[in-house]
Every structure is written in structure tokens, then in C-alpha cells.
Steps between C-alpha positions, in 0.01 A plus 500: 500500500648574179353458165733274357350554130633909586857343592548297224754644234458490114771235350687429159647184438833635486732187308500290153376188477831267534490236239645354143438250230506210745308594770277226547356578847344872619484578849283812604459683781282765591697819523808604633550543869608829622870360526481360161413825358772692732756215414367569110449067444277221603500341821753713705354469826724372688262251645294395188630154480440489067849500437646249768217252410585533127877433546382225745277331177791530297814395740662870455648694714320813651539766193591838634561783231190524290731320190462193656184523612410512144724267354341236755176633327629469137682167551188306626262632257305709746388883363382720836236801517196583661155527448462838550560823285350708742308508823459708796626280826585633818873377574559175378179375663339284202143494672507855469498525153210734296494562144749293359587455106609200402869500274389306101654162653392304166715727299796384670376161516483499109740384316702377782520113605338565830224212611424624829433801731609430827311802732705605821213472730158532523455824415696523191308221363169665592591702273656314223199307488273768349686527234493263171855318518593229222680317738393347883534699797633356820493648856772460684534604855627806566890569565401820703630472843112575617415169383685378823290174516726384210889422576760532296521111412135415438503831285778342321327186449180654387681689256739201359243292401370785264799602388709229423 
């Protein structure tokens, strides 16, 4: 058997922060899958179900070209990013993550209207809640398709009543 700690590959969170003076609501991942990375933006596996479920809480249509994906952001007062600067993670296999570094979350939070964190899973809010935030954290569950025991409507509804 493999050493999975000798597989694992050392990651930098590749993308900005997405957010503006309105952003009232932070959602934070964990780090970029390996598709996300290749596709150079967040949630581009095909199967993650983040942005269907958002454009589900907000009665959009499906956004496509990474524009709209952020406008649907911008519009609703939601800023995106992960918790992670850095990490070493073999794939995009969260449980497999050593070392990690966590990105200075309050500084974006500051100064911005945001109230809440809303964590994209378990993990990510393992994380998140080391850290000293000025505003709550909330776990979510995960929009990764390997959270399979959640489907695409109860996701949604889980999600809604945080978001809206």
C-alpha cells in the first residue's frame, strides 16, 4: 500500500477572493479541486453541485461563463474564497490534507458588511473554526458530489435558509 502522505502534492490557493462593498455573506471552501485549479476558478467540477444550488436559492438560471457566475455572486451579496492558502492534499481528496495555512479571512471580513461565514462542508469549517473570526461561522453541507447522501434539493434547502 501506498503512503498516501508521499502522494500528496504541495498546493497554492491559486484565485482572489471574489467580493465588494456589499458583500454581506462569505462562503469558504477548503481548497480548490484539481478541476478548479485546471479550469483556473471555483467550483468547476462538473459535478460539484455549488453553483446549481446557488442559482436554485436565488431563482436564476444556471450561470455558465465565469461573468455570470460572479455577477450571481455580486448581486446577492455573497463574496467566495477558501480557507486555505496552502496545503499539501493528494487530488482533491479533502481528508487528505497535511500542513495546511490558513488565507487572513478577518482581513477580508473587515470593513466589509459581511455577518456570516457560511463553511462549504465540514472540513472547511474545521478549519475556519481555529481561527478568531468577528463574525459566526456556519457549516453547511458540502456541495461536493462525494457528499452523495445530500441531493440536489435538500442541499438547496439547507443552503436557502442561510442565505436568504
Amino acid at each position: 500500500m501506498k503512503n498516501k502522505l508521499k502522494d500528496n502534492n504541495s498546493v497554492v490557493h491559486p484565485f482572489e477572493p471574489i467580493s465588494n462593498e456589499y458583500s454581506r455573506i462569505l462562503i469558504l471552501g477548503t481548497m480548490p479541486s484539481v478541476q478548479s485549479r485546471k479550469a483556473d476558478f471555483y467550483y468547476s467540477h462538473p459535478r460539484n453541485r455549488f453553483w446549481q444550488m446557488l442559482a436554485m436559492c436565488y431563482g436564476q438560471q444556471l450561470p455558465q461563463p465565469i461573468e455570470e457566475k460572479m455577477k450571481l455572486l455580486l448581486l446577492n451579496g455573497i463574496a467566495l474564497w477558501d480557507v486555505l492558502a496552502s496545503c499539501e492534499i493528494l487530488a482533491s481528496d479533502d481528508s487528505s490534507i497535511r500542513n495546511p495555512v490558513c488565507n487572513d479571512i478577518a482581513t477580508l471580513v473587515n470593513g466589509k458588511p459581511i455577518r456570516k461565514i457560511l463553511c462549504n462542508g465540514k472540513k472547511a469549517h474545521s478549519f475556519c473554526a481555529k481561527l478568531e473570526l468577528p463574525v459566526p461561522l456556519i457549516c453547511t453541507p458540502s456541495t461536493s458530489p462525494a457528499n452523495a447522501a445530500w441531493n440536489l434539493e435538500r442541499l438547496t434547502e439547507a443552503w436557502k435558509s442561510e442565505l436568504l
